[in-house]
N, C-alpha and C positions, 0 to 999 in steps of 0.2 A: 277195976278196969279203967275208973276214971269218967272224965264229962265228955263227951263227941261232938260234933258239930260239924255237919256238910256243906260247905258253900256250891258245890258244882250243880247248878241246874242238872243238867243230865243223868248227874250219879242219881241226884236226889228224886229222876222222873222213873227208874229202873226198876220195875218191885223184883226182880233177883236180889240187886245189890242191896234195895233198900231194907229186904228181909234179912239177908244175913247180918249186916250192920245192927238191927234190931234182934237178934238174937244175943248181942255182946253186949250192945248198947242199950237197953231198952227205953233211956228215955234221949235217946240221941234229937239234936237238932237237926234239919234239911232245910234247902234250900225251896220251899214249897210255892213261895210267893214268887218265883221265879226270877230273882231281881241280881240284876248286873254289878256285881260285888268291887267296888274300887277305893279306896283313900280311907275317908272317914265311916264310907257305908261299911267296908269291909273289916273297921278292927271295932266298929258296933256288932257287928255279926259276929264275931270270934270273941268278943269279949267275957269273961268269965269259964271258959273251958280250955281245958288244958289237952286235948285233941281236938284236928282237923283232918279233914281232906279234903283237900283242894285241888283245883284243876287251871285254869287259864288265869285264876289269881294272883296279881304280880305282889308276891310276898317280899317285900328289900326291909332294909336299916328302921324307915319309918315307921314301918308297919310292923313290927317287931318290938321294937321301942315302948310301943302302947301296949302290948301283951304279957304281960309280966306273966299271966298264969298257964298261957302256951309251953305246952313239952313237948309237943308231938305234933310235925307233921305226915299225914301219910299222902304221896300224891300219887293221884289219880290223871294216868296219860304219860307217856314216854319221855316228854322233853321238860326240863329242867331248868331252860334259861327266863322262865318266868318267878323263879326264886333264886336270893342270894348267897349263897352255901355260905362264905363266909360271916354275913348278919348273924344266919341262924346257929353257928358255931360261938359268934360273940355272948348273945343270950341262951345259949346253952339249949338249944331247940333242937333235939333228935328229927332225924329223914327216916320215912319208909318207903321205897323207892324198888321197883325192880323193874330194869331195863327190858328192850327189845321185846316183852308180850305181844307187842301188835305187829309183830314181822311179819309174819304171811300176808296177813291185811295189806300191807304197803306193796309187798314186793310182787303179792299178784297183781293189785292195781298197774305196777309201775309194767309190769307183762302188756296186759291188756291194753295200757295207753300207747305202746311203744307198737302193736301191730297194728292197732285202729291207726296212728299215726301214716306209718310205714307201708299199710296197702293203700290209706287216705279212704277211708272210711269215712270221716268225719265231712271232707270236701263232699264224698259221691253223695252222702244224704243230704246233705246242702242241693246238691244242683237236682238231685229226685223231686224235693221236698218243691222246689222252685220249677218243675213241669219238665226238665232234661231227662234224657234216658238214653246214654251210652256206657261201655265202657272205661274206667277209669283204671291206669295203670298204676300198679304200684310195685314195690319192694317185697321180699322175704324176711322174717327175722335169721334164719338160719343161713343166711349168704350174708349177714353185716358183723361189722365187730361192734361189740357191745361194750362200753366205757363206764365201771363206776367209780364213783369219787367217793368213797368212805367204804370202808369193808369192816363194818361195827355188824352189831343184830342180824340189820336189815340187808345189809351185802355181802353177808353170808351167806343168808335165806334165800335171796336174790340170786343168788351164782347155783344154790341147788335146785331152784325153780328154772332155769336157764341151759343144763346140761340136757334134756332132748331135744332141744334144735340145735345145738354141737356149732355153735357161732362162736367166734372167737372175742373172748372177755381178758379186756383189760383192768385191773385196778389201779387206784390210787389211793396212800395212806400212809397217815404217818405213822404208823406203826408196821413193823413189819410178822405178817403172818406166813413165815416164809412155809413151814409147813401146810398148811391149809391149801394155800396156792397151787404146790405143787401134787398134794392130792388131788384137788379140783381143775388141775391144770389152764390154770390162769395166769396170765403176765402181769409180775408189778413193773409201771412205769411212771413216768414224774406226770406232774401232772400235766403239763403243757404236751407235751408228748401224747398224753391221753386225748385230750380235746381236737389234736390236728388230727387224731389217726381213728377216732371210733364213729361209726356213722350214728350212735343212739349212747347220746351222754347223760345219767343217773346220777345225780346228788344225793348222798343217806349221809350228811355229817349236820354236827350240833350245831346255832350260832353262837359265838363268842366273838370276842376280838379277832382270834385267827381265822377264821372264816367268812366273819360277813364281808361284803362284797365280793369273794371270791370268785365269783365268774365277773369279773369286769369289763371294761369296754374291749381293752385290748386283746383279754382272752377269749371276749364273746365273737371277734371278729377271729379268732383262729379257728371257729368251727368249720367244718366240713360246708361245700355250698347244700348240700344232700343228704346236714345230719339233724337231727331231732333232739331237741335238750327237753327234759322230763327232771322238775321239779317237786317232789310229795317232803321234803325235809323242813327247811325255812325261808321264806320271802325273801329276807333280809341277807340272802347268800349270792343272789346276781343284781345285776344293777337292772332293773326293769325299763328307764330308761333307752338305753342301747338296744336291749331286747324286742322291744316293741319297734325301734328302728329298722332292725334285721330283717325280722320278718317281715315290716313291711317292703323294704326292698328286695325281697325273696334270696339275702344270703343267705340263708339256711330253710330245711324244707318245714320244718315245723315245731311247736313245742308242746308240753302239758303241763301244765300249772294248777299242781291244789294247794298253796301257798304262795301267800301276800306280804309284801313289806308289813300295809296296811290290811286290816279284816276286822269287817269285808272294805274289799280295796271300793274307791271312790271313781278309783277310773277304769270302767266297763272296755276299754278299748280291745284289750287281748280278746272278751269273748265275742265279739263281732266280727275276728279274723275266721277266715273258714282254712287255716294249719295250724289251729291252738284249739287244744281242749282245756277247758276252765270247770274246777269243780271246786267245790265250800270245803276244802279242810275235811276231806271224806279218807283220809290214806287209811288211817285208823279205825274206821267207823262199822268197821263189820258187829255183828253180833257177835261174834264169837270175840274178838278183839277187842268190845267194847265192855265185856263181862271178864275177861281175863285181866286188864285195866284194872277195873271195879278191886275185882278179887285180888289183885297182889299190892292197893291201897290198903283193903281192907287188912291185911295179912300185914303191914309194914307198921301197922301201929302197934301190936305185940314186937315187931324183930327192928323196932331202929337202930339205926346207925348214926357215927358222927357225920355230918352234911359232905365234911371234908375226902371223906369216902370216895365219894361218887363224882370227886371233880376231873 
């Protein structure tokens, strides 16, 4: 089976994952001492085992370089842009990797945020919490159009979470799932079209080049004055900037944000507006989600693939 080694705090706090991992691996390493794994700490830690799993680990060229006896990554957690598919193709480093696990996790959240938003939930306990007691109007999910910007995993999962309140969903993607759509009766439309016309706009795409910034200043200001942008994918895909602008001049009616450029971000300002909900990187964090995770790291060290795979 070979040598193991855990860098991920989490994986390694799990005793589900950490037992099964000990039944393959029995003298596998964990990340016990709980320490923040980067640079030089990180190919000390990896050094001499030729499996991993890793999680928030930014594994690139460098890091790779030093690992001559690394064969196997398996990661643990959905996103990808924390390693270099191409490094680990150079030095011949197999991926164990399987997408969208944590769908439900995200796309119930992305539910929850978008009505707490949309009756302002979040305002009314504000002004309770502060000795007020009226009143507070809000919106229906099922009277708005509903906008998402990626139709992978989690905006598919999204769109069948989304069919009993019969609101009308738009996508955006560059790929075309023409069949799907039209089962689930959905419109694809470009993106900018998406942004002017849906009262509650959903991000579920990767970062890369093509996407970061992609909510920018200019398309942040094509929002709706009435619409809610919901962020659970990556930081680095709006310009936070603008955004914090917006809201404070109340052109748009509010946002949720479980991802940061930076994390944890430095500037507290979004969670002190009372039309943003801010949560730590929680889309994924269900128990259920957080073992199904675990479990298709675990499973991706027996079934690698080439990195190039999965670009």
């Amino acid at each position: 089976m070979g040598s193991l080694v855990v860098t991920s705090r989490s994986f390694s706090k799990h005793p589900v994952l950490r037992q099964e991992v000990l039944k393959l691996y029995p003298d596998a390493k964990f990340n016990d001492d709980d320490l923040s794994l980067s640079g030089d700490s990180l190919v000390q830690f990896l050094e001499g085992y030729d499996k991993a799993i890793t999680a928030l680990e930014v594994i690139d060229h460098s890091i790779l370089a030093r690992l001559p006896d690394l064969r196997v990554i398996g990661k643990y957690g959905v996103g990808l842009d924390m390693i270099d598919l191409h490094a680990m193709d150079k030095f011949d480093v197999k991926l164990g990797w399987t997408g969208g696990v944590n769908k439900r996790s995200v796309s119930e959240l992305v539910i929850s945020f978008a009505i707490s938003l949309l009756h302002r939930a979040v305002f009314a306990n504000i002004e309770v919490r502060n000795g007020e007691w009226y009143q507070v109007k809000g919106r229906q999910l099922s009277d708005c159009t509903f906008g998402i910007v990626g139709c992978g995993h989690i905006g598919k999962d999204l769109i069948k979470l989304l069919r009993p309140f019969d609101c009308k969903i738009l996508v955006h993607d560059i790929l075309d799932f023409k069949e799907f759509y039209k089962k689930n009766n959905v419109t694809p439309v470009g993106l900018e079209e998406l942004i002017k016309k849906s009262d509650v706009v959903t991000l579920h795409l990767p970062q890369n080049d093509s996407t970061e910034n992609i909510m920018n200043q200019d398309r942040l200001h094509m929002l709706k004055k009435d619409a809610i942008l919901i962020n659970l994918a990556r930081g680095r895909l709006i310009d936070e900037s603008t955004l914090k602008q917006i809201l404070h001049k109340g052109k748009i009616a509010g946002a949720a944000l479980d991802v940061f450029a930076v994390e944890p971000p430095t500037d507290i300002e979004f969670a002190l507006m009372d039309n943003v909900i801010v949560t730590p990187h929680i889309g994924g964090s269900t128990e259920e989600a957080i073992l199904a995770m675990g479990m298709a790291a675990i499973s991706g060290l027996s079934n690698p693939k080439n990195p190039l795979e999965f670009e």
